[in-house]
PyMOL commands that place a pseudoatom at each C-alpha (Angstrom):
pseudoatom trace, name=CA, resn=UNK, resi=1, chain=A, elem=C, hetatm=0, pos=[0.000, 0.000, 0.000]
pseudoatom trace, name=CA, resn=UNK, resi=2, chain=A, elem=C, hetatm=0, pos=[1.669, 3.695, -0.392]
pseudoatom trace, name=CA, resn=UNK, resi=3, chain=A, elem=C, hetatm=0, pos=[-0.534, 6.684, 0.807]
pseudoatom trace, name=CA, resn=UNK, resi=4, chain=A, elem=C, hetatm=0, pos=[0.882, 9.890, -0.687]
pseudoatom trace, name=CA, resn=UNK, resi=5, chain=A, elem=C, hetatm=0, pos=[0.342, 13.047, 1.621]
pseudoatom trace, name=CA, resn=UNK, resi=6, chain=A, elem=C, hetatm=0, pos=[1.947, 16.495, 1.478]
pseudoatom trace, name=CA, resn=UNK, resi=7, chain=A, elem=C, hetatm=0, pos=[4.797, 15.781, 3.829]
pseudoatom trace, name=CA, resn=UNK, resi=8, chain=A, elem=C, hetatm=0, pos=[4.715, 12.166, 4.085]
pseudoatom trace, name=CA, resn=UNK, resi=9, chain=A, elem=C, hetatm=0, pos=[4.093, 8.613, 2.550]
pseudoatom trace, name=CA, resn=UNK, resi=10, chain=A, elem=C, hetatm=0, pos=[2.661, 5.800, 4.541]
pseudoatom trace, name=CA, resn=UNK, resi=11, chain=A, elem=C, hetatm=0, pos=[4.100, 2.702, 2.715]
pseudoatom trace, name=CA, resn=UNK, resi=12, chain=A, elem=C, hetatm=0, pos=[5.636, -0.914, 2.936]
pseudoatom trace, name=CA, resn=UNK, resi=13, chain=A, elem=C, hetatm=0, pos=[8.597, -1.609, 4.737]
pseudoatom trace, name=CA, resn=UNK, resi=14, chain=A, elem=C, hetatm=0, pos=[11.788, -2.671, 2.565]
pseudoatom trace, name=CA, resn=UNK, resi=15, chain=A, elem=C, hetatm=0, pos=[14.783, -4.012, 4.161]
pseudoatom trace, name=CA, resn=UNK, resi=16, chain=A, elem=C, hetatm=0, pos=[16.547, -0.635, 3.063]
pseudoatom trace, name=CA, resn=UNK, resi=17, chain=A, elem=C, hetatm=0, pos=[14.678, 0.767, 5.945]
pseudoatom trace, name=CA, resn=UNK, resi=18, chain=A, elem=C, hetatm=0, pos=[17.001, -0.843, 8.418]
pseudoatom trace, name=CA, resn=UNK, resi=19, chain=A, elem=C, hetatm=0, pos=[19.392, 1.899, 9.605]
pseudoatom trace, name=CA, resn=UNK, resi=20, chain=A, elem=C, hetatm=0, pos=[16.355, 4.117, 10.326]
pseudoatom trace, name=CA, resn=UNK, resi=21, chain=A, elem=C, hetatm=0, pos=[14.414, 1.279, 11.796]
pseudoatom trace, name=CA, resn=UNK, resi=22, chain=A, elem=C, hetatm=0, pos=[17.339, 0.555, 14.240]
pseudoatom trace, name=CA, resn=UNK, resi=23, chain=A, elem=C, hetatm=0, pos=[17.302, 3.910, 15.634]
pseudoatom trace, name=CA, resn=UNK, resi=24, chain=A, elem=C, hetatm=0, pos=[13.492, 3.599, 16.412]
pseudoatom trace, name=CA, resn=UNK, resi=25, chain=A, elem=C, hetatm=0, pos=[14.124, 0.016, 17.988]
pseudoatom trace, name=CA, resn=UNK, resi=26, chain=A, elem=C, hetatm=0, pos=[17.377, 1.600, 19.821]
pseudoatom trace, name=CA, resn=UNK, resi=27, chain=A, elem=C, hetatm=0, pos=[15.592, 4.723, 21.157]
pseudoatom trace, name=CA, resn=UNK, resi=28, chain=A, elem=C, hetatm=0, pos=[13.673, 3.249, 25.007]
pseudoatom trace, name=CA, resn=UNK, resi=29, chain=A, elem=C, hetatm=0, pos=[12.140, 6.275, 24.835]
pseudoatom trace, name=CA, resn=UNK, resi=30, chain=A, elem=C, hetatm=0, pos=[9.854, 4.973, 21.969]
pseudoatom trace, name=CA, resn=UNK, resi=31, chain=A, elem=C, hetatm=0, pos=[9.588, 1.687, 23.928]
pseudoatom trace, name=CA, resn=UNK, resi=32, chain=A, elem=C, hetatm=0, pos=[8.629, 3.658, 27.165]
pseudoatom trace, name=CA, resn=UNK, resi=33, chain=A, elem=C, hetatm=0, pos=[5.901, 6.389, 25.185]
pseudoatom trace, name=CA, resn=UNK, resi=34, chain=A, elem=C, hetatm=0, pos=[4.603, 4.153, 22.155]
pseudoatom trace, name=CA, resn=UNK, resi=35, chain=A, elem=C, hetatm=0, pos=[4.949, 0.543, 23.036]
pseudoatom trace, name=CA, resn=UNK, resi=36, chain=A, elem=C, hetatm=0, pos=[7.522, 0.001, 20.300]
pseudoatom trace, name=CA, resn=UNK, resi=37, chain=A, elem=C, hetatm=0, pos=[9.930, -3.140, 20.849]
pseudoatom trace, name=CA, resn=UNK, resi=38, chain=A, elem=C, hetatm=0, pos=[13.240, -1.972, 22.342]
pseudoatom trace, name=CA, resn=UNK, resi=39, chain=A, elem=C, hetatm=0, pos=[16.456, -3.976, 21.114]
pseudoatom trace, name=CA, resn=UNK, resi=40, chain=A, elem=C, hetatm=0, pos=[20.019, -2.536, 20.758]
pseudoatom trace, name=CA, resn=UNK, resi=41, chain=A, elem=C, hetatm=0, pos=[20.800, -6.453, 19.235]
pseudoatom trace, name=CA, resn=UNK, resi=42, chain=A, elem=C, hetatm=0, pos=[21.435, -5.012, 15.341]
pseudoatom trace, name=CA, resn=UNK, resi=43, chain=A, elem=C, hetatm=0, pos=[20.524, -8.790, 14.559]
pseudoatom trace, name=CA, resn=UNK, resi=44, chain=A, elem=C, hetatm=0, pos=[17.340, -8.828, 16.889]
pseudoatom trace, name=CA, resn=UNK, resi=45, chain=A, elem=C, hetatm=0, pos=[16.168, -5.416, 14.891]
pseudoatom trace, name=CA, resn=UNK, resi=46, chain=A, elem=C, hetatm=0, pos=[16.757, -7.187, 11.950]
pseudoatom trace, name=CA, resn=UNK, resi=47, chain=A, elem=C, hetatm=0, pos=[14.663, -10.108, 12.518]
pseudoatom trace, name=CA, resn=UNK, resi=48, chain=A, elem=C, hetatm=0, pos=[11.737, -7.301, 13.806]
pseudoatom trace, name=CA, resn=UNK, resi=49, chain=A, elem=C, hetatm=0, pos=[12.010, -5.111, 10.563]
pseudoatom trace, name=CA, resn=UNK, resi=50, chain=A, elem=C, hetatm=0, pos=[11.090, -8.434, 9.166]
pseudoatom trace, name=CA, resn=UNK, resi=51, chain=A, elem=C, hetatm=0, pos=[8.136, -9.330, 10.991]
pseudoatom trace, name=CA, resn=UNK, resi=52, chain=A, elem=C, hetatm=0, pos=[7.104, -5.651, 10.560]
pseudoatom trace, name=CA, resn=UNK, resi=53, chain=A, elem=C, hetatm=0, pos=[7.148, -6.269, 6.683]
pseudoatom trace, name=CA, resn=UNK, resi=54, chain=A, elem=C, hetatm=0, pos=[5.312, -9.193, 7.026]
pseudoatom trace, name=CA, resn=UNK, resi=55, chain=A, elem=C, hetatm=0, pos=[2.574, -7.995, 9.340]
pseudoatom trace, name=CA, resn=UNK, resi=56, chain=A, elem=C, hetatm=0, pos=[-0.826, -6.992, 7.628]
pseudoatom trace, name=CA, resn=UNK, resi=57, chain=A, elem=C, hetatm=0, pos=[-1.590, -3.113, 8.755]
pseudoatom trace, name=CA, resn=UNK, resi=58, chain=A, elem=C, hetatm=0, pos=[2.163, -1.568, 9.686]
pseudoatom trace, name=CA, resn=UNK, resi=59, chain=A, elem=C, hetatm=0, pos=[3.553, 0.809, 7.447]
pseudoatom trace, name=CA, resn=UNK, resi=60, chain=A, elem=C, hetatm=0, pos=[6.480, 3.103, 7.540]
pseudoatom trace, name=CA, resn=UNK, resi=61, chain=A, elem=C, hetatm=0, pos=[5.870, 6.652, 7.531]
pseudoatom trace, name=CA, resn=UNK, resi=62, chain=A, elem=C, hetatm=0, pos=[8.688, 8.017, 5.208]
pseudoatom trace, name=CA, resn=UNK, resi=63, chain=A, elem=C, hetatm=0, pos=[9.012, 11.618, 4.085]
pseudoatom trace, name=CA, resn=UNK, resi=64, chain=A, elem=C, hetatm=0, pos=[7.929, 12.709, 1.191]
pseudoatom trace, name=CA, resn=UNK, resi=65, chain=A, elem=C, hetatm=0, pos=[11.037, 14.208, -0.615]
pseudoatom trace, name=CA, resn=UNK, resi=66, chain=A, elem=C, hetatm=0, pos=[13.581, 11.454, 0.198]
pseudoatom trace, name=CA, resn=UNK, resi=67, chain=A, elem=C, hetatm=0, pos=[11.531, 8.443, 0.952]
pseudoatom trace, name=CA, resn=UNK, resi=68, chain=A, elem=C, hetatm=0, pos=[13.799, 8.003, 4.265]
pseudoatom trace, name=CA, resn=UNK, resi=69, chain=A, elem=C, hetatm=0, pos=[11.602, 6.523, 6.606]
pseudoatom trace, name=CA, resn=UNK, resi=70, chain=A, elem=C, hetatm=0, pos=[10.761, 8.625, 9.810]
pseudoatom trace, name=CA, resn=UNK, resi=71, chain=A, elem=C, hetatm=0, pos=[8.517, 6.547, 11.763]
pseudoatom trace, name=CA, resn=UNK, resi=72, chain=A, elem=C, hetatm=0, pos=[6.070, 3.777, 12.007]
pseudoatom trace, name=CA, resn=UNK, resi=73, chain=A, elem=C, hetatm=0, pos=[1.912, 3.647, 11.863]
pseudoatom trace, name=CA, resn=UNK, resi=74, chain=A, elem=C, hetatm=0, pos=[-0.170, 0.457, 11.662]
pseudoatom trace, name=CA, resn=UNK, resi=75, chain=A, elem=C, hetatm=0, pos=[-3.799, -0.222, 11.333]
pseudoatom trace, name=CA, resn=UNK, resi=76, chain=A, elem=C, hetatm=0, pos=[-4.596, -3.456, 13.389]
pseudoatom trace, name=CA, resn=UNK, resi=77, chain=A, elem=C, hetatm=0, pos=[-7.569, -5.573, 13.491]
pseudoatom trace, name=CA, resn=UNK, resi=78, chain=A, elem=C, hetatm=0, pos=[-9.175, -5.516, 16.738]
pseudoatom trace, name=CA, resn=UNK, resi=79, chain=A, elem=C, hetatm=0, pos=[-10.329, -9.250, 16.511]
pseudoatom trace, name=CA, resn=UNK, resi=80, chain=A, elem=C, hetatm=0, pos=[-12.252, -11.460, 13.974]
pseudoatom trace, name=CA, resn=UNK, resi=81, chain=A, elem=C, hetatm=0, pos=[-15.585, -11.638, 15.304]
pseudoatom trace, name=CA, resn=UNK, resi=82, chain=A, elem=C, hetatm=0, pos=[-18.491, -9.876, 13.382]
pseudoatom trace, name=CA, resn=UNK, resi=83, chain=A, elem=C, hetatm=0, pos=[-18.695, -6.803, 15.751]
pseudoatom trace, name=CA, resn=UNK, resi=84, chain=A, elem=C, hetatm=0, pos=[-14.746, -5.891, 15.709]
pseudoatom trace, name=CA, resn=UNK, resi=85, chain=A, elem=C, hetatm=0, pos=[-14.890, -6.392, 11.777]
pseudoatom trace, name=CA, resn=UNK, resi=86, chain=A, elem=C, hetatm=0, pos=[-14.885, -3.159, 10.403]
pseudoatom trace, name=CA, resn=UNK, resi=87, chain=A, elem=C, hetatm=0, pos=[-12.855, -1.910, 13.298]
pseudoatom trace, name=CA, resn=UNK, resi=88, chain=A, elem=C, hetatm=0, pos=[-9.124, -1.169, 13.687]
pseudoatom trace, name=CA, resn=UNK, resi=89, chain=A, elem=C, hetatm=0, pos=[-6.535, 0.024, 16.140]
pseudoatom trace, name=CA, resn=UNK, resi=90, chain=A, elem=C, hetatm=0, pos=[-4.413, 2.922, 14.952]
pseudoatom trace, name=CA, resn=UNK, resi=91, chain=A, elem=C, hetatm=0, pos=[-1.059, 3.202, 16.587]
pseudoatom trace, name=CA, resn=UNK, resi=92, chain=A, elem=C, hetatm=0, pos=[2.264, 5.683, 15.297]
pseudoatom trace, name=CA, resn=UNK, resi=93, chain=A, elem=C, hetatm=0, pos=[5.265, 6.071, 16.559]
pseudoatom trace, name=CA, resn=UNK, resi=94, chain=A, elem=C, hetatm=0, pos=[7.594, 9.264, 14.499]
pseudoatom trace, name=CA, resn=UNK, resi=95, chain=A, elem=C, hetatm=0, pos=[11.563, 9.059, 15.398]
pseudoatom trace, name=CA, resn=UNK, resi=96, chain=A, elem=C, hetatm=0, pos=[12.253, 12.027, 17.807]
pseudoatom trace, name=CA, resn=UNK, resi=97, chain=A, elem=C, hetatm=0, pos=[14.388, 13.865, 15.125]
pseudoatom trace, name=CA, resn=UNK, resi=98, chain=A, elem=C, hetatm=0, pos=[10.720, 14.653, 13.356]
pseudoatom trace, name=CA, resn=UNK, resi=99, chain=A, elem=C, hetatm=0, pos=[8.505, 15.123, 16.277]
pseudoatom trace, name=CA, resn=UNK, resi=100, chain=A, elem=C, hetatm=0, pos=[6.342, 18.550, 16.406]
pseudoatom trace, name=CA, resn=UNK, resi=101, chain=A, elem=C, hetatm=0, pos=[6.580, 19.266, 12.583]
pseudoatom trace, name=CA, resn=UNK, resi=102, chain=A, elem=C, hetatm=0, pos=[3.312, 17.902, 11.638]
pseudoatom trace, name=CA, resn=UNK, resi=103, chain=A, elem=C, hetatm=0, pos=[3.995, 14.708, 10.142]
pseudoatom trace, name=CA, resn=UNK, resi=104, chain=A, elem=C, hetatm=0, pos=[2.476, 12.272, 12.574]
pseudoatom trace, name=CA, resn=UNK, resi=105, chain=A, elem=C, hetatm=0, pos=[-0.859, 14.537, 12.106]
pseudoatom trace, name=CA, resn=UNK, resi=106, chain=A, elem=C, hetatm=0, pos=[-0.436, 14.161, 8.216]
pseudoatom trace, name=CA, resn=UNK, resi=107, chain=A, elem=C, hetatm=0, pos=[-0.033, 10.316, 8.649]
pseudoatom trace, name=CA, resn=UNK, resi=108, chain=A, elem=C, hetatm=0, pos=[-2.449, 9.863, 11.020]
pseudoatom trace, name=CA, resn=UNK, resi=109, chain=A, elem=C, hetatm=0, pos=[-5.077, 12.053, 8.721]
pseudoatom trace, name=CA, resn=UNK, resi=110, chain=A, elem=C, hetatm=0, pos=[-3.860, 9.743, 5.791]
pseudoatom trace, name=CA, resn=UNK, resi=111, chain=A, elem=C, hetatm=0, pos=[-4.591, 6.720, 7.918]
pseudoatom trace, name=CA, resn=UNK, resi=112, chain=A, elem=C, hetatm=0, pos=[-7.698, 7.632, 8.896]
pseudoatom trace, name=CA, resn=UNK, resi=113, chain=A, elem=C, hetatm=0, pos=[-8.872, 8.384, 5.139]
pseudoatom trace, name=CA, resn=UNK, resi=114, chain=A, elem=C, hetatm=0, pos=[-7.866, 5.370, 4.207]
pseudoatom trace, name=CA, resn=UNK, resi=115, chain=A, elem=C, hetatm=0, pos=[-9.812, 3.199, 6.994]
pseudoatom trace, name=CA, resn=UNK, resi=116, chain=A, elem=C, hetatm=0, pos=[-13.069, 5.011, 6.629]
pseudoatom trace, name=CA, resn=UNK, resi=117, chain=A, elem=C, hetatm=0, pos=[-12.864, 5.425, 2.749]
pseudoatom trace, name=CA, resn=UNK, resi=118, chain=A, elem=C, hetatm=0, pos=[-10.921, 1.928, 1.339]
pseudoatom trace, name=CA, resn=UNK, resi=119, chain=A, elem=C, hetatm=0, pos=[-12.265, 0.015, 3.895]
pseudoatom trace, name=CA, resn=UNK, resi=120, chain=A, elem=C, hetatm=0, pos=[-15.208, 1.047, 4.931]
pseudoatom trace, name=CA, resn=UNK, resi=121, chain=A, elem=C, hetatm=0, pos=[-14.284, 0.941, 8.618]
pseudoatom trace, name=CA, resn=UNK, resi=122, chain=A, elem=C, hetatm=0, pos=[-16.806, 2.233, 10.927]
pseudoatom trace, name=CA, resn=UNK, resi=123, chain=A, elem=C, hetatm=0, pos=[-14.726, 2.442, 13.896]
pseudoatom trace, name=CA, resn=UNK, resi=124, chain=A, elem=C, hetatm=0, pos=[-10.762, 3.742, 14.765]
pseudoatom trace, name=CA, resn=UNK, resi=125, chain=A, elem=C, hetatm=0, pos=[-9.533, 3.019, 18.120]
pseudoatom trace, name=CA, resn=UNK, resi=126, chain=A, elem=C, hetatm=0, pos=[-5.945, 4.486, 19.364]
pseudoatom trace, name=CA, resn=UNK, resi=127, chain=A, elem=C, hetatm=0, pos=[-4.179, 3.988, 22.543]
pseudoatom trace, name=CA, resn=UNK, resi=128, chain=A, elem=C, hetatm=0, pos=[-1.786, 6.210, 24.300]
pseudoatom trace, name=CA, resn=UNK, resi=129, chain=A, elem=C, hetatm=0, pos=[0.495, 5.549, 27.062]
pseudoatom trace, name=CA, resn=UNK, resi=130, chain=A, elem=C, hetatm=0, pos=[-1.594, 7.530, 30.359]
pseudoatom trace, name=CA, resn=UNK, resi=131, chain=A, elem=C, hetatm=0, pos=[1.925, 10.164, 30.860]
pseudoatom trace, name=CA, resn=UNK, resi=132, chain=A, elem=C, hetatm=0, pos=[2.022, 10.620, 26.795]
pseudoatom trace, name=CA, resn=UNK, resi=133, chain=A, elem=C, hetatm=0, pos=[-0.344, 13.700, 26.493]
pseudoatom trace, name=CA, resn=UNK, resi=134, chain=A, elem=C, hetatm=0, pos=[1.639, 15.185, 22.990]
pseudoatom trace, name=CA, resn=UNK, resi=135, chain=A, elem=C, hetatm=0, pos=[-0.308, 11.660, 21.208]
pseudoatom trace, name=CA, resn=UNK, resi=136, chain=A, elem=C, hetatm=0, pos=[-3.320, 12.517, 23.064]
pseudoatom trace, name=CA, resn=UNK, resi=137, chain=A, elem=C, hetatm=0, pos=[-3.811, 16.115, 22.098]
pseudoatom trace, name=CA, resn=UNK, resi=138, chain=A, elem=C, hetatm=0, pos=[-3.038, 15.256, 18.507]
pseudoatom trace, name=CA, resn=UNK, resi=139, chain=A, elem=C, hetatm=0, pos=[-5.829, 12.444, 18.746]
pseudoatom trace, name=CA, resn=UNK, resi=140, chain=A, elem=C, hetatm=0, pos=[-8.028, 14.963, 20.242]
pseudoatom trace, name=CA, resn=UNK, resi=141, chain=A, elem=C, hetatm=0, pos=[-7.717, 17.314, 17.356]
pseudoatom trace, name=CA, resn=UNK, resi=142, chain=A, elem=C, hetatm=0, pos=[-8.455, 14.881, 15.185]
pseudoatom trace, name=CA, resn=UNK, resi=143, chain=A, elem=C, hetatm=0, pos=[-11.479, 14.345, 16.803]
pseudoatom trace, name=CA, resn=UNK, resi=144, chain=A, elem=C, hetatm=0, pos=[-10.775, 11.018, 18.273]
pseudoatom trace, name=CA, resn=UNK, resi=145, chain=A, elem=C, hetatm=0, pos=[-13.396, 11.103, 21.850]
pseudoatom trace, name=CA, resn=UNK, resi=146, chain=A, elem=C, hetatm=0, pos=[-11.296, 10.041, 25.142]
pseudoatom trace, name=CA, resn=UNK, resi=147, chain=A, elem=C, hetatm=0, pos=[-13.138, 6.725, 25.961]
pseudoatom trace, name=CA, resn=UNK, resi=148, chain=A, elem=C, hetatm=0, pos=[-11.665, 4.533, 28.991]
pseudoatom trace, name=CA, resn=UNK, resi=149, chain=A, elem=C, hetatm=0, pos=[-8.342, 3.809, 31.277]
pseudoatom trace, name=CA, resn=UNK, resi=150, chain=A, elem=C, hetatm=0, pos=[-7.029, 0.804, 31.122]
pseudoatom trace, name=CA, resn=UNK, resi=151, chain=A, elem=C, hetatm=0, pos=[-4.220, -1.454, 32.982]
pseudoatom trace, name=CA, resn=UNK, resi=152, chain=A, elem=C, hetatm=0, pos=[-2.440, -3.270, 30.794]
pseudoatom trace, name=CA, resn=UNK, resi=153, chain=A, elem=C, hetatm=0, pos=[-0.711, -5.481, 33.603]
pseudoatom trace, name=CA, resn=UNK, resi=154, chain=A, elem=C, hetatm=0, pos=[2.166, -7.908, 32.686]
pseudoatom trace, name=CA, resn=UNK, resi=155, chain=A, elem=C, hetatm=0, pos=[0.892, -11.047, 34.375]
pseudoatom trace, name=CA, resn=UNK, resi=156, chain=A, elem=C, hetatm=0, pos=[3.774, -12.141, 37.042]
pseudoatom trace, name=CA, resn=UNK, resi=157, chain=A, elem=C, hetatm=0, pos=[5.913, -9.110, 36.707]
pseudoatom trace, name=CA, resn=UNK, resi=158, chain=A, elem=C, hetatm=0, pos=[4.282, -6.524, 38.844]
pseudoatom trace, name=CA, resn=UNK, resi=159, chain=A, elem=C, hetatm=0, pos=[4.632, -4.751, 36.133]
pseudoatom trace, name=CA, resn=UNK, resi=160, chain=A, elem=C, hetatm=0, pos=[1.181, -1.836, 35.368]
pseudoatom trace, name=CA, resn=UNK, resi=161, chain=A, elem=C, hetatm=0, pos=[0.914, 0.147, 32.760]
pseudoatom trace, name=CA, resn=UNK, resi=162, chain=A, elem=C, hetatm=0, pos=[-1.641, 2.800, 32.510]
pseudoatom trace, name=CA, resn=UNK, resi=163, chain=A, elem=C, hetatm=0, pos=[-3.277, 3.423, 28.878]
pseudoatom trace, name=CA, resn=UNK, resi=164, chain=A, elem=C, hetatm=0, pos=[-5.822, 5.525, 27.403]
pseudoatom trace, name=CA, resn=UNK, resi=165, chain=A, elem=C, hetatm=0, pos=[-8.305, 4.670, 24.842]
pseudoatom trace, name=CA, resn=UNK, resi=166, chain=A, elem=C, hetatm=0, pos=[-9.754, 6.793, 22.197]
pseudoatom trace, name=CA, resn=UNK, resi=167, chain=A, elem=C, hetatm=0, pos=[-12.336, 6.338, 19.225]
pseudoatom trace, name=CA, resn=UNK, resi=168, chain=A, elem=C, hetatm=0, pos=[-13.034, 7.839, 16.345]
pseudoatom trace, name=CA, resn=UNK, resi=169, chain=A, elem=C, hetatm=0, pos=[-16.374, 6.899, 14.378]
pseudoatom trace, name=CA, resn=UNK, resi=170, chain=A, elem=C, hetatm=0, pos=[-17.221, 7.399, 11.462]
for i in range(1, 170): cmd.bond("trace and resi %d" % i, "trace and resi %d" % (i + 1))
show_as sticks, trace
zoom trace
């Protein structure tokens, strides 16, 4: 799939994407505020770009003038029964060299055009780490409605984490 925006493209990951990749996977920040996998094994982020380009519904976000990739955005199926259908999760993550310019806006507008239009999706969800209010206000503006709290506990860890759900209907 390629989605062509102003600033950005949403497209397919290639293996040429690994350098930028790595420094997504490499950065715990992104593992800490967006969920994404955290690795500083080169091989390990290897193997991940991989499944990335394999899964159905994760695209790079890549600018629009070079093609160098700048961050990641994926449009998951929420489940396979009838009701979660024609629903997705939408989750992003933009490296921190491109944050506040706009383009996770412009790929998260893209996204959503694409949902609601190409596949008829009546439903976007998004969640956001509960301490990550920069993806919440952006959500927000896109008119996504704050929804629930969740705890997203790691069984037999201890471990909590606090996240924040948000929908956007069509």
């Amino acid at each position: 799939m390629t989605l062509i925006g102003r600033n950005v493209i949403i497209r397919n990951f290639e293996m040429s994407d690994l350098e930028q990749f790595l420094e997504l996977v490499q950065d715990k920040n992104n593992h800490e505020l967006a969920g994404l996998e955290y690795t500083e094994d080169v091989n390990f982020g290897r193997d991940l770009l991989d499944m990335y380009r394999r899964r159905d519904g994760s695209y790079t976000i890549a600018l629009a003038g070079n093609n160098k990739m700048i961050g990641i955005i994926e449009l998951n199926k929420r489940g396979e029964s009838t009701e979660l259908l024609l629903t997705r999760e939408m989750g992003f993550v933009i490296d921190r060299k491109f944050r506040h310019q706009g383009y996770a806006k412009e790929a998260v507008g893209l996204m959503i055009n694409y949902g609601f239009k190409n596949l008829q999706l009546t439903e976007i969800w998004a969640s956001t780490e509960k301490d990550n209010p920069i993806p919440q206000g952006l959500l927000e503006k896109l008119d996504f409605k704050y929804i629930y709290e969740a705890d997203q506990a790691l069984p037999y860890t201890g471990q909590h984490n606090l996240v924040k759900y948000y929908l956007l209907k069509k």
